[in-house]
ZAKOLMAR-850039 format. One record per residue: residue number from 1; residue in three letters; x, y negated, z of N, C-alpha, C in turn. Coordinates in Angstrom, 3 decimals. Each point is the difference from the previous one (the first is absolute). Layout:
N
  nr rest      n.x      n.y      n.z     ca.x     ca.y     ca.z      c.x      c.y      c.z
 NUM  ala        X        Y        Z        X        Y        Z        X        Y        Z
...
END
This chain:
95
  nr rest      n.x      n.y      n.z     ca.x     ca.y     ca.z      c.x      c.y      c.z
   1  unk   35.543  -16.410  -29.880   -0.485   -1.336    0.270    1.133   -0.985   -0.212
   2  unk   -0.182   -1.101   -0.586    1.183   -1.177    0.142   -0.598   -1.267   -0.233
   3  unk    0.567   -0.204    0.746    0.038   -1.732    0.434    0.352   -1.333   -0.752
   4  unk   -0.712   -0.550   -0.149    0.546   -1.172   -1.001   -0.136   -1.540    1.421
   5  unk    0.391   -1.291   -1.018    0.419   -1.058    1.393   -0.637   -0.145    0.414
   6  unk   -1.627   -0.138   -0.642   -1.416   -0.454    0.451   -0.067    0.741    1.131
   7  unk    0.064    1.555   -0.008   -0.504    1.191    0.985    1.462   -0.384    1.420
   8  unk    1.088   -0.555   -0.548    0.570   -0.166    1.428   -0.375   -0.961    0.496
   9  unk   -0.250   -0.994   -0.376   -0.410   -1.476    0.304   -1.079    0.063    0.774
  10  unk   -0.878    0.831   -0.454   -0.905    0.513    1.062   -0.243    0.523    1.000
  11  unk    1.041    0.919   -0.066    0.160    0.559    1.455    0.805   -0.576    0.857
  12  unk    0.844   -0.413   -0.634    0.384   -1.241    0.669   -0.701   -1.111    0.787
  13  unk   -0.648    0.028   -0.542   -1.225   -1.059    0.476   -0.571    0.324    0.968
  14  unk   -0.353    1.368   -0.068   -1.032    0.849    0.778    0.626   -0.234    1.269
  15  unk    1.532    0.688   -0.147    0.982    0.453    1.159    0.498   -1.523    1.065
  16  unk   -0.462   -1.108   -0.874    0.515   -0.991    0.792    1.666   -0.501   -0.142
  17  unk    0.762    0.825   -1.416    0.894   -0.474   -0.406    0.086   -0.763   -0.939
  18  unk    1.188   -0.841    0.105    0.499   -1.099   -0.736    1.120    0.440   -0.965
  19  unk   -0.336    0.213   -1.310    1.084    0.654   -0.705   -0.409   -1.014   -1.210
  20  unk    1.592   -0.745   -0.420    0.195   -0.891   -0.883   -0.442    0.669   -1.442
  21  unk   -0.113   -0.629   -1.058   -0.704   -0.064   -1.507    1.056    0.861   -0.723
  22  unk    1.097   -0.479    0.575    1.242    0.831   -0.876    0.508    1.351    0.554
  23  unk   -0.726    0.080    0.885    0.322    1.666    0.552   -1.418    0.532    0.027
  24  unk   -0.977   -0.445   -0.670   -1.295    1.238   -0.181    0.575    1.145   -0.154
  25  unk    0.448   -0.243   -1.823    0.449    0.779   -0.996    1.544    1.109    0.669
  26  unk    1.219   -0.091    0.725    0.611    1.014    0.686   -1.007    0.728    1.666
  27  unk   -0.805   -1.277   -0.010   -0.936    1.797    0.998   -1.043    0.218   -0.514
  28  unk   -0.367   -0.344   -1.422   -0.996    0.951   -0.478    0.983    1.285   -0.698
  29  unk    1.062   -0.105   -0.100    1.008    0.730   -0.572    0.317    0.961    1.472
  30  unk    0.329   -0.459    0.771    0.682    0.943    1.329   -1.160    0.974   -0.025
  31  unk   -1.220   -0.901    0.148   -1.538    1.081    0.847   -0.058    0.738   -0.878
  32  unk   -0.327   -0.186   -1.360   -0.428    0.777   -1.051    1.130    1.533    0.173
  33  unk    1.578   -0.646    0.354    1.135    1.164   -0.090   -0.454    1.162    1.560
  34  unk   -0.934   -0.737    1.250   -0.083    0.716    0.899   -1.167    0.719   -0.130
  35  unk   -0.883   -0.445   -0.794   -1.297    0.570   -0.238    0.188    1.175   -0.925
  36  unk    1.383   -0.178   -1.065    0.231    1.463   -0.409    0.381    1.067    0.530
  37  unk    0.949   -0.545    1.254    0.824    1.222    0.886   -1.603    1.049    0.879
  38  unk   -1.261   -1.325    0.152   -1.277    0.556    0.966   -0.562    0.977   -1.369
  39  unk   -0.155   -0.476   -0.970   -0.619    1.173   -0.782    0.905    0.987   -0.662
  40  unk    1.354   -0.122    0.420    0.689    1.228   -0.440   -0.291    1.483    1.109
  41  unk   -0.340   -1.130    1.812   -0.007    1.141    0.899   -1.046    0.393   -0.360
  42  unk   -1.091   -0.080   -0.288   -1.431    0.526   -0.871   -0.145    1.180   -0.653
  43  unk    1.224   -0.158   -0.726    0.407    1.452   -0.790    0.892    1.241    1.028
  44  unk    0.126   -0.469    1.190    0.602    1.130    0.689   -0.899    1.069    0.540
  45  unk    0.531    1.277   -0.173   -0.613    1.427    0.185   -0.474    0.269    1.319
  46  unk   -0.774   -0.807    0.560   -0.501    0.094    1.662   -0.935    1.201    0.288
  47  unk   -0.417    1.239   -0.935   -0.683    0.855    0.440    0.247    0.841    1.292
  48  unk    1.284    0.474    0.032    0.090    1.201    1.269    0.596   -0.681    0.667
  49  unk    0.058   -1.413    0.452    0.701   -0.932    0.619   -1.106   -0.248    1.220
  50  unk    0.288    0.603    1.437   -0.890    0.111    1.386    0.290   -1.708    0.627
  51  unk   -0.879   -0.958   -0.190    0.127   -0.980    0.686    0.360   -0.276    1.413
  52  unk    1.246   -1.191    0.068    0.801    0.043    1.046   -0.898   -1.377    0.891
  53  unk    0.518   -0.045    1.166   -0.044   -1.233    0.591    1.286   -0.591    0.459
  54  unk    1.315    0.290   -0.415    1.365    0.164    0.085    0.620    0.567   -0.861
  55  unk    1.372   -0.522   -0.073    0.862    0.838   -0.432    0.677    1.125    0.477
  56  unk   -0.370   -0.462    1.195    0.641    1.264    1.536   -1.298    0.438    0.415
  57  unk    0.509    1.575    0.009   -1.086    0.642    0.242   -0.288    0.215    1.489
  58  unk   -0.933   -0.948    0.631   -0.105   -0.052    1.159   -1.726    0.319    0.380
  59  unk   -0.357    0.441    1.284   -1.672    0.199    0.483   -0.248   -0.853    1.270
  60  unk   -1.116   -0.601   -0.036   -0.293   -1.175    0.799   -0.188    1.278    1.229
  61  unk    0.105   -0.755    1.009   -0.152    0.262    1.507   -1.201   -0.010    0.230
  62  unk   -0.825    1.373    0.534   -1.273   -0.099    0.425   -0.586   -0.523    0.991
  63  unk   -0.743   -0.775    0.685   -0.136   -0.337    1.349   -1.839    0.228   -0.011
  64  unk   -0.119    0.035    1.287   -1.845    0.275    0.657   -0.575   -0.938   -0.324
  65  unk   -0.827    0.154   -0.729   -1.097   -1.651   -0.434   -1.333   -0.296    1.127
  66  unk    0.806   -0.160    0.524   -0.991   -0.452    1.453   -0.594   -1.467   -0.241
  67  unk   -1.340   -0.262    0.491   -0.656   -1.193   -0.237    0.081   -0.406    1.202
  68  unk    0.570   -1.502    0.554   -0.085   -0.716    1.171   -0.651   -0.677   -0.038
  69  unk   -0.461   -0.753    1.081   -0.479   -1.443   -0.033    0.969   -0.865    0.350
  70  unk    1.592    0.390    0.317    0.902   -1.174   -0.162    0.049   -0.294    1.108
  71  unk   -1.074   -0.745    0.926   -0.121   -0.700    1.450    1.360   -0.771   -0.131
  72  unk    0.098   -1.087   -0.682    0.683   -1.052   -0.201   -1.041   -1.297   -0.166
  73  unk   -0.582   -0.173    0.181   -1.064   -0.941   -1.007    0.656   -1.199    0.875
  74  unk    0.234   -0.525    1.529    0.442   -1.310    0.772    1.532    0.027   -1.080
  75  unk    0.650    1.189    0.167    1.480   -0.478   -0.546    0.222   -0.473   -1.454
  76  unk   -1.309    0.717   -1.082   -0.097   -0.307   -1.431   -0.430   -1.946   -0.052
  77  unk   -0.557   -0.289    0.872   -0.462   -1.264   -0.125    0.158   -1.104    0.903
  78  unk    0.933    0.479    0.837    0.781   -1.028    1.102    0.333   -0.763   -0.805
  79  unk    0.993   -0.153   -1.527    0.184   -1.350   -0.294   -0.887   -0.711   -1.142
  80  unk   -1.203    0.474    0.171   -0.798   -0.645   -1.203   -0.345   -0.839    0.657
  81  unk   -0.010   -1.665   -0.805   -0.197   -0.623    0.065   -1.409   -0.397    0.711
  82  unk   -0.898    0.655   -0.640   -1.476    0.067    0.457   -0.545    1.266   -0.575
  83  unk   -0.785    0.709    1.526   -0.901    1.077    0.052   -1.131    0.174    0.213
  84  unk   -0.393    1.124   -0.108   -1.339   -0.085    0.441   -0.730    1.668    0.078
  85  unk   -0.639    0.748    1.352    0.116    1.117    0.118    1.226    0.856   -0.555
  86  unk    1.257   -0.507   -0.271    0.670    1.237    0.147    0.728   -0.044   -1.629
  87  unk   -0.294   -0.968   -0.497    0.123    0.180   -1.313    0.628   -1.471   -0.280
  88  unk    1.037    0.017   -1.138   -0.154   -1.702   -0.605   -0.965   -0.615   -0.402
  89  unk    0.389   -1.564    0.293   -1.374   -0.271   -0.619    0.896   -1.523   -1.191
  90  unk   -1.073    0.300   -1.207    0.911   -1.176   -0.931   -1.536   -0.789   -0.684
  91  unk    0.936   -1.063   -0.327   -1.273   -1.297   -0.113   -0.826    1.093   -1.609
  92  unk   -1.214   -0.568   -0.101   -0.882    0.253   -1.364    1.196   -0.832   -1.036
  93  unk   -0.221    1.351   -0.779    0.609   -0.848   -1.419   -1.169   -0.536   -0.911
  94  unk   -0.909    0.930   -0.660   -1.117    0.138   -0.825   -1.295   -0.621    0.525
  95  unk   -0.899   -1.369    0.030   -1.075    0.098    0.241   -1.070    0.344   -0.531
END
């Protein structure tokens, strides 16, 4: 894939950046150079490669999945502004 000024200008646009007329053309040049390094990793040999969630091989901590009811509900809503049974209550947005 590569990028020409139109296609940065656009995303640019998209992204809510402000990038001057005379620097389209060096970051359609940079992206285009990072978009080669993403489709070079493309070509890497990921078959017998066991997906990590780390680099350190670590195992999450098991704990009891117990369902509460919390019995917090006065302390969850002591500082809301305005309630009502137990719950927040916020103005209608949508009529």
């Amino acid at each position: 894939m590569s990028l020409d000024k139109a296609a940065v200008a656009k995303v640019a646009n998209l992204a809510r950046i402000r990038i001057e007329e005379k620097d389209l053309e060096p970051m359609a040049a940079e992206l285009n150079n990072i978009l080669g390094w993403v489709e070079q990793l493309g070509e890497v040999d990921t078959d017998n490669v066991e997906p990590m969630t780390s680099v350190a091989d670590m195992r999450l901590r098991w704990r009891a999945d117990a369902v509460t009811d919390g019995g917090y509900v006065e302390d969850v809503v002591a500082n809301a502004p305005s309630r009502e049974d137990g719950f927040f209550a916020v103005p209608k947005v949508i009529e």
